[in-house]
N, C-alpha and C positions, 0 to 999 in steps of 0.2 A: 537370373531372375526371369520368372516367365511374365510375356507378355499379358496385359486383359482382356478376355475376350469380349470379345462387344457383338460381333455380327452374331447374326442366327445362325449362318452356315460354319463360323469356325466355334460357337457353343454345340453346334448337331456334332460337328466331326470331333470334339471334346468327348461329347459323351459317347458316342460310338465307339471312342476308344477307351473311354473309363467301363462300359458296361455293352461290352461287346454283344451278350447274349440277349439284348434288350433292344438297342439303336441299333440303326445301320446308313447308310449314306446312295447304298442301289441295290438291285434287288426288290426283291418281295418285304414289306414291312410285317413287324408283330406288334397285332393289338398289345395297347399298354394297359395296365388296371388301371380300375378307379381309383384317384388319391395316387397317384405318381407323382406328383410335382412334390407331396410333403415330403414322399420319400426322398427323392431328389436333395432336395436344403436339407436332411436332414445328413447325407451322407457325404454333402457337399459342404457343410456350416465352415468349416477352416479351411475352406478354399477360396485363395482370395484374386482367381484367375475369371471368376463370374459371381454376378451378382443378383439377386432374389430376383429382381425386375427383370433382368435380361435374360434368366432363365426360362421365367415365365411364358418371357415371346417366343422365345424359341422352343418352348414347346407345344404352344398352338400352334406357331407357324407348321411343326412336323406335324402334328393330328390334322391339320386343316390340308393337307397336300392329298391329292390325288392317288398315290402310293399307298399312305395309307389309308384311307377309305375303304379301297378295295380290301383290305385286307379285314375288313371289318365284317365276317360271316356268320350268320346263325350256327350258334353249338360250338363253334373254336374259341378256345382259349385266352382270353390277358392275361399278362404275365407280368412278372416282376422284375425288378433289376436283375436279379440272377437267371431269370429264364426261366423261374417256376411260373406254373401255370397256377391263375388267380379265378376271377368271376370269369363264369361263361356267359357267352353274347347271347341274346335273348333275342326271339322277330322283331322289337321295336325298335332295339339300339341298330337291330343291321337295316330295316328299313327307311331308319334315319339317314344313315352314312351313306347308302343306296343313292337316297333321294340327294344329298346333299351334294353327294358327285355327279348326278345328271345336271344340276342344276347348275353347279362351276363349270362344267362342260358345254352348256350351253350356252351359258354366258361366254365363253372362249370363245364359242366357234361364231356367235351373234358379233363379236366385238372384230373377230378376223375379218369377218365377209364385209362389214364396213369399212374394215381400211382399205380394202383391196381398192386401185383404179379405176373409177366410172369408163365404159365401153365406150367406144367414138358411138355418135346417135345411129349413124348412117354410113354407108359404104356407095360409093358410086358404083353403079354397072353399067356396060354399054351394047345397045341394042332399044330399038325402039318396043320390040316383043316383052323386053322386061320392065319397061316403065311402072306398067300400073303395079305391080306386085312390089317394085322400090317403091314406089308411092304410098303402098299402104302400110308397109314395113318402117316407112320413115314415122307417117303418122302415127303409130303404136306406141314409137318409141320418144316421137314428142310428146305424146300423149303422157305417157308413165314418167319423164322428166317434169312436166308442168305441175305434175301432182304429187310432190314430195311425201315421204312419210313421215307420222308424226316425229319418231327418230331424229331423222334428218334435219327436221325445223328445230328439233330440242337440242341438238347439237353445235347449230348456228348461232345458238343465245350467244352474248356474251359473256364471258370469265373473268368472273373476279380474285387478280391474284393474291396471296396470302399474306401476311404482314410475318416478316423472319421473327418478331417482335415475342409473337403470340403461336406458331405453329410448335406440337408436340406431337409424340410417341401416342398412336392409336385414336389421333385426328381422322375422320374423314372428312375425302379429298377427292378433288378430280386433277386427274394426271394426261397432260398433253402429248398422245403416242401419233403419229402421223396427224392424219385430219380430223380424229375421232376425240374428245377427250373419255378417257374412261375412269368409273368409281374405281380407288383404291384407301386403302389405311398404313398411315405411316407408321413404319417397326422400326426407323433409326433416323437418329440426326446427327452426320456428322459436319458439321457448317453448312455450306452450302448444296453438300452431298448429300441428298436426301434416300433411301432405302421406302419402297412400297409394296406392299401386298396388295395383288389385283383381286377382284370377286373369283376369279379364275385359281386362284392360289400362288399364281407365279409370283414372286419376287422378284422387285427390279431395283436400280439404282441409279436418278436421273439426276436433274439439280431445279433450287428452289423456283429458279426464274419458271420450269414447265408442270408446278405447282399450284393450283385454283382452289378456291372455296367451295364446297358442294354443294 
């Protein structure tokens, strides 16, 4: 008897293997039609290895990924479970997908450069010739220390963590990753083992204690 699948990654790698011409796990993705998911439950109704809700997420979770976005072009194809070619993409839908992965990407790359280690203020040099230019160098950088951005201050709030009570499936949340908390939405509860999608589209899996209210 097969096991149920519950995560998103072993529902993606289910159907990659149930409709090879359609999913995939690397590589270049292909746009899916509009109305795939009814296909989906329709093809899948006596399957009782995934269930309606879980499929659901797992297949935002693959449209909302990076992978495929890009694959999202004016004039190409969606396709069907078997690989036929369905609606073609139109400039709204591909300047949406466009826009949608600049914006995840920048979210990434905003949310990286905060985590990274504050630089020491100042470096000692020796030579009285260098003084005043370490002096002004030091100042700059007390300068730009003393003046936090607003980030920075919105960061320092305090968090309030969740009640296990009350936390569900497509909660937002703020999820504690080094010194930064960052927004994400929870895609699985397994006890204490919580799965999150970040605005970035990654997928992680931390636990409830580094779990906040947003």
């Amino acid at each position: 008897m097969e096991t149920k699948r519950t995560s998103n990654k072993e529902i993606i790698a289910y159907l990659a293997e149930k409709f090879p011409a359609c999913f995939s796990l690397e590589g270049a993705a292909k746009p899916l039609k509009i109305g795939i998911f009814q296909d989906l439950a329709e093809k899948l109704a006596d399957d009782e290895n995934i269930s309606k809700t879980r499929l659901r997420q797992a297949l935002r979770h693959y449209t909302s990924s990076w992978r495929y976005l890009k694959s999202i072009k004016k004039d190409s194809y969606r396709i069907d479970l078997e690989g036929q070619n369905a609606e073609q993409i139109d400039q709204e839908q591909a300047d949406y997908a466009n826009k949608t992965l600049k914006e995840s990407q920048e979210k990434f790359a905003n949310k990286k450069a905060q985590d990274k280690p504050a630089k020491p203020a100042y470096k000692k040099t020796q030579g009285a010739g260098n003084k005043g230019k370490t002096d002004n160098k030091r100042n700059q950088k007390f300068k730009s220390v003393k003046t936090p951005s607003k980030e920075a201050a919105k960061s320092k709030a305090p968090l309030k963590p969740v009640e296990s009570t009350t936390i569900k499936v497509n909660q937002k949340v703020k999820v504690q990753l080094g010194n930064a908390p960052m927004s994400a939405t929870i895609t699985e509860i397994a006890g204490s083992d919580i799965s999150v999608q970040l605005d970035s589209g990654m997928v992680i899996k931390t636990r409830i204690e580094n779990i906040f209210s947003e």
